[in-house]
N, C-alpha and C positions, 0 to 999 in steps of 0.2 A: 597670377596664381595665388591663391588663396594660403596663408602661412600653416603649420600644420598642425598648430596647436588651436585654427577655429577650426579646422576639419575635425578634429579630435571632440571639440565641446559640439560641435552639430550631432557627432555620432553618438555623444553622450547623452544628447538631447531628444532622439530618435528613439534610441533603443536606451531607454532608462530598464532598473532592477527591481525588483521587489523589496531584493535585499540590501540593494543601495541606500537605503534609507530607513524605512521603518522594516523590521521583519520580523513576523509574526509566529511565535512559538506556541504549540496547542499543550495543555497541560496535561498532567496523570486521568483528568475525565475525559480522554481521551484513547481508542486502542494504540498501539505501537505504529500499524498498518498507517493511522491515519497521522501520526506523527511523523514517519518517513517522509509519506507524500506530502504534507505539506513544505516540510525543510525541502523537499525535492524542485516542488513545486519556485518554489520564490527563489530557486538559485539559478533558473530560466532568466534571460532578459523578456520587458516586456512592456509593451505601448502602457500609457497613461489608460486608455480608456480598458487594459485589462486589467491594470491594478485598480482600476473605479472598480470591477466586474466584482474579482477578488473582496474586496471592500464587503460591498454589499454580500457576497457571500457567506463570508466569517460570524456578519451579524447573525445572519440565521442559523448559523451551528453554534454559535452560543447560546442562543436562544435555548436553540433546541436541548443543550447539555444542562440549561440551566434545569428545564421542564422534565425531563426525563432522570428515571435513576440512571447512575452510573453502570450500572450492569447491561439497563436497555438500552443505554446509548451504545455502548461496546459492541454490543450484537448488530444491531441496526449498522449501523458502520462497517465491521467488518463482512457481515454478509452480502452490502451493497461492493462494496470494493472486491471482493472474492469475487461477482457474478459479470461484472464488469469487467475483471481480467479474463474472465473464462470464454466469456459470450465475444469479446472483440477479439481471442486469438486466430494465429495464423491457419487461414483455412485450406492451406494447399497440403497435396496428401504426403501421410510421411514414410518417407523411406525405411528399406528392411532396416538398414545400420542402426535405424535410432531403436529399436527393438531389443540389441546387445547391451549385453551389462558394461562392455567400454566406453557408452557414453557418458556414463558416472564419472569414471576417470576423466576425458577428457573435458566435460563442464566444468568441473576442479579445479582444472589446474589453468583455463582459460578465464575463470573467473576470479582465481588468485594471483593470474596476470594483471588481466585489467583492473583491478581495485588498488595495484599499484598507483592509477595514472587519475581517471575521471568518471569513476561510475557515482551515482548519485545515490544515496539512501537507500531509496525506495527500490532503484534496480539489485541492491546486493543483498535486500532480506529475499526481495521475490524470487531471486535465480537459485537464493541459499534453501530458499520453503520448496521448490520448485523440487532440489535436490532430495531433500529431507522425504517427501513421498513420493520421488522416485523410488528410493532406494525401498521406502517400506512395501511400494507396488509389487518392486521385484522378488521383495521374496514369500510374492503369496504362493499359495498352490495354484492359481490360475497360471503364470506369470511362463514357463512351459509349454504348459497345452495352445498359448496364443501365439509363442515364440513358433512351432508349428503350424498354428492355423495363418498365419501372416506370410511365411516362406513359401506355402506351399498353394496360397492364396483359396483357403477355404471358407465355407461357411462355419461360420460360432456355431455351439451346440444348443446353450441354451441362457435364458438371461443373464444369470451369475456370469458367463462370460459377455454377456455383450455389456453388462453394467461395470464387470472390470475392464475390459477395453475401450470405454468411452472413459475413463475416468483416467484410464494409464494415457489414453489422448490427447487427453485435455492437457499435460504436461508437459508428454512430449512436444508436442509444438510450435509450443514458450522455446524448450529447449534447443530444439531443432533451428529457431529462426537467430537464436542466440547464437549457435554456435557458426550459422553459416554468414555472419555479419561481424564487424569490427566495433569496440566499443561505442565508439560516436553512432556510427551506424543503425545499435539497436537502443541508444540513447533516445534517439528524435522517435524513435517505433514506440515505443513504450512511453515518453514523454506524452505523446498524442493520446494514450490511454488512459495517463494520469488526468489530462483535460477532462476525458470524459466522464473519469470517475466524481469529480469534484462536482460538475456536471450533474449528474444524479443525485445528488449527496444534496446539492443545494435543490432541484426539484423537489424532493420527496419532504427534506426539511421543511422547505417553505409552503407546500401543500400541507403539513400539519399542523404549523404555526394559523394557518389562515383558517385550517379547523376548530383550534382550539383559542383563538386569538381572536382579536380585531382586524388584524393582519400584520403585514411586517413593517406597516411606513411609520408604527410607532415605537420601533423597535432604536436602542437606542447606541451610541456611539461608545460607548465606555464597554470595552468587550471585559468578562472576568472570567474568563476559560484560555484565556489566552494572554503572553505576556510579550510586549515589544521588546527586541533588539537593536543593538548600531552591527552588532556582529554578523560578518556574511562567511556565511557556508563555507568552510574549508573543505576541498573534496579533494584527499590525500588516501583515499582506500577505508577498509573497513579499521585499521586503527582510529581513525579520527572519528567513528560516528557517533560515540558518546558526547566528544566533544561537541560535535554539531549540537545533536540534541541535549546538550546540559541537564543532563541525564541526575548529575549530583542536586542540581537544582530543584528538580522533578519530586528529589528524596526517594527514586529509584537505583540509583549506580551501586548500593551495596550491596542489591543485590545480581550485581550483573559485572560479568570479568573485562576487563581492559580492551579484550578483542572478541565482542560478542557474536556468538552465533545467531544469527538473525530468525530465530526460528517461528513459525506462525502457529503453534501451540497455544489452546487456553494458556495452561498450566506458565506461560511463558509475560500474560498481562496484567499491567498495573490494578486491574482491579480486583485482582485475587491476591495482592500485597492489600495488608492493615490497612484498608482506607476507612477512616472515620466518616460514621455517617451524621447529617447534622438533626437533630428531633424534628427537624421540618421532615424533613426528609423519610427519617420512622414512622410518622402517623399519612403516609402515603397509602399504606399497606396493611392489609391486617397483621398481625403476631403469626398467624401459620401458616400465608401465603408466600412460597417461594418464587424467587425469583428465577425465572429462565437460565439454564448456563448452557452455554456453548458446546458443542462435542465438534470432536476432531474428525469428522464426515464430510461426504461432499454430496453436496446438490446436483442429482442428473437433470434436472428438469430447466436447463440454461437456452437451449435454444432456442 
């Protein structure tokens, strides 16, 4: 029998971490969204040849942060990660219950359970954003007339309702599979989402790169959008998630409280804080071309 401190280094040697070693922090040119997921991301155990994967991946989103203004990188990112959460939710139908305004309440307070124990980042901004337009869904003027058309199993009237209830859908079903599951449970569910977001994120990067580039094999090792750690992830609930993200480091934490709301608001990302821009970076653009900004709307056109 084998003593049990080598069973212990084989298992170490199997299932190594991201964060075991080198772990890689995305900086303020970066949205919030994509800061979660990566901290989320590397505190997963994971074979060697998916930290090669990862590897390779990072390059290309530096790349790409470096090429891009910080405002287009911000959009691009977060729209990709928004469509990817929307398009891979749960597709079974949802029951009347999740229609009531008690399910506010109970996502609350099951989500301020679990964040005692082992939710990850990225799962406590997206259940807290999740929350944040629920609540705003509910108190439209639609929000009523569907509470009816859903009990009594009718048809919608006219688009303004079918465009709010695919949109109140899209939510509830994050929420619904959240609440009918146990932390761990909707951990692996949504971990499997964050693969595919990453997923995307590196397709579309490394499609541009090869548009605007040589391609990527000369891309090079020394990332500067990104900063290594020895520190792995502490996942103690939503107190510690400044910690994680070193948020002071960032030169973001002044403006954000101790136990932040995770909300997915422009109004809410590093790049509408004073980020200096560098004169490379000004003579990108004419003097009266504006940049893109984000609005707080949703895309029906996911499926």
């Amino acid at each position: 029998m084998k003593p049990l401190w080598v069973l212990l280094l084989i298992s170490l040697t199997i299932h190594p971490s991201f964060a075991a070693g080198t772990f890689y922090r995305p900086n303020k040119h970066f949205p919030l969204e994509f800061i979660y997921l990566m901290n989320s991301i590397q505190s997963k155990p994971a074979s060697s040849a998916e930290t090669s994967v990862l590897s390779k991946q990072l390059k290309s989103f530096d790349q790409l942060a470096s090429d891009l203004e910080v405002e287009k990188n911000h959009l691009f990112i977060k729209s990709e990660i928004y469509k990817v959460l929307f398009k891979l939710r749960p597709k079974s139908e949802l029951s009347k219950e999740s229609y009531q305004e008690e399910i506010l309440t109970n996502v609350k307070n099951k989500l301020s359970e679990d964040s005692k124990s082992n939710l990850s980042a990225f799962t406590v901004w997206f259940i807290e954003a999740l929350i944040t337009d629920i609540t705003l869904l509910f108190s439209s003027e639609h929000f009523k007339p569907i509470q009816l058309v859903v009990t009594a199993k009718q048809a919608l009237k006219n688009d303004k309702e079918k465009n709010y209830k695919k949109k109140l859908d899209l939510c509830l079903a994050w929420i619904e599979l959240y609440l009918n599951l146990n932390a761990e449970e909707f951990e692996i569910e949504l971990f499997n989402v964050m693969n595919k977001i990453i997923e995307r994120l590196y397709q579309y990067s490394n499609l541009y790169l090869q548009l605007t580039h040589t391609g990527t094999a000369s891309l090079t090792n020394e990332l500067v959008h990104f900063s290594l750690s020895e520190k792995q992830p502490d996942k103690k609930g939503i107190a510690n998630i400044n910690y994680i993200l070193d948020l002071e480091n960032m030169g973001l934490d002044k403006d954000r409280p101790r136990e932040p709301k995770l909300d997915w608001l422009p109004s809410d990302e590093p790049f509408n804080a004073n980020i200096p821009k560098s004169k490379e970076d000004n003579k990108k653009q004419p003097p009266d071309e504006k940049e893109p900004v984000p609005i707080n709307d949703w895309p029906i056109d996911i499926e």
